[in-house]
C-alpha positions in Angstrom: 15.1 -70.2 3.5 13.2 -72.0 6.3 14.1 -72.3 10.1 14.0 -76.2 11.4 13.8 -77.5 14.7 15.6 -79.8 15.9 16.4 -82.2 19.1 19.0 -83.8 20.6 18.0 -87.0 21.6 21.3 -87.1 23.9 21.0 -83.8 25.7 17.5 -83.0 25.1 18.9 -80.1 23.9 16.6 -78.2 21.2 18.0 -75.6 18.4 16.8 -74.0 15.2 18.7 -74.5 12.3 18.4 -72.3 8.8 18.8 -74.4 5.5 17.5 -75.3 2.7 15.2 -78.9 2.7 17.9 -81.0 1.2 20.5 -79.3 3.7 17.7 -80.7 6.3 17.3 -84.0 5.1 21.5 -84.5 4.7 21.9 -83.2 8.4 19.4 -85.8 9.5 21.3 -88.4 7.9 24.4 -87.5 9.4 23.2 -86.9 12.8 21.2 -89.6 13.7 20.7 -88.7 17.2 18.6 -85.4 16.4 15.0 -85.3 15.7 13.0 -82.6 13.5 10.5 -81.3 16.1 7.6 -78.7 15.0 6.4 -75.9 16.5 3.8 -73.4 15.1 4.7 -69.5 15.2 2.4 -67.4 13.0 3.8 -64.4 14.9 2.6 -61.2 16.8 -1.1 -61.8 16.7 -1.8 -57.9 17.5 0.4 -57.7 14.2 -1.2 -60.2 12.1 -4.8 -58.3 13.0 -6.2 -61.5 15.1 -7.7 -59.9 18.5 -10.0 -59.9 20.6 -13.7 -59.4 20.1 -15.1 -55.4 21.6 -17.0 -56.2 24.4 -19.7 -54.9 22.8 -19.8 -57.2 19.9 -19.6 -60.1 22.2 -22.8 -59.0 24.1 -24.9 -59.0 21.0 -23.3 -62.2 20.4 -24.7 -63.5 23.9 -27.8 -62.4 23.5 -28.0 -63.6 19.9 -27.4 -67.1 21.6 -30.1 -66.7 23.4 -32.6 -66.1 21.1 -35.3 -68.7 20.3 -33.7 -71.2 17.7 -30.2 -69.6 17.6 -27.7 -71.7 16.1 -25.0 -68.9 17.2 -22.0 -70.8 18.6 -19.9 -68.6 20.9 -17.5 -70.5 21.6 -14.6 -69.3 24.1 -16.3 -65.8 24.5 -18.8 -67.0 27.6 -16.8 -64.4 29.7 -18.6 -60.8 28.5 
């Protein structure tokens, strides 16, 4: 079942609420001083595989960069 965010337009008070998406759209309904609010958790990132670059690799991606005609885009990893 998924996990909803809501605010209270009131307090400014937010909470997370489990229930199904016609639980969600009935609570709306009957509460019309909350508002669904999103937020984005994927989770642990060390987890989920996502890290960091070796130093290493992001040398050969500088000087890869540099190279006549590259068309290597670095991005956020200018600090090697």
């Amino acid at each position: 079942m998924p996990v909803y965010s809501f605010l209270d337009k009131n307090t400014d008070e937010e909470f997370s609420a489990m229930m199904t998406l016609d639980e969600k759209n009935q609570y709306l309904e009957d509460n019309e001083n909350l508002q669904q609010v999103f937020k984005m958790n994927i989770g642990d990132p060390i987890r989920l595989g996502v890290t960091r670059p070796s130093s290493d690799f992001r040398r050969v991606l500088q000087k890869a960069k540099q190279a006549p005609g590259s068309l290597v885009d670095t991005g956020n990893l200018t600090d090697v």
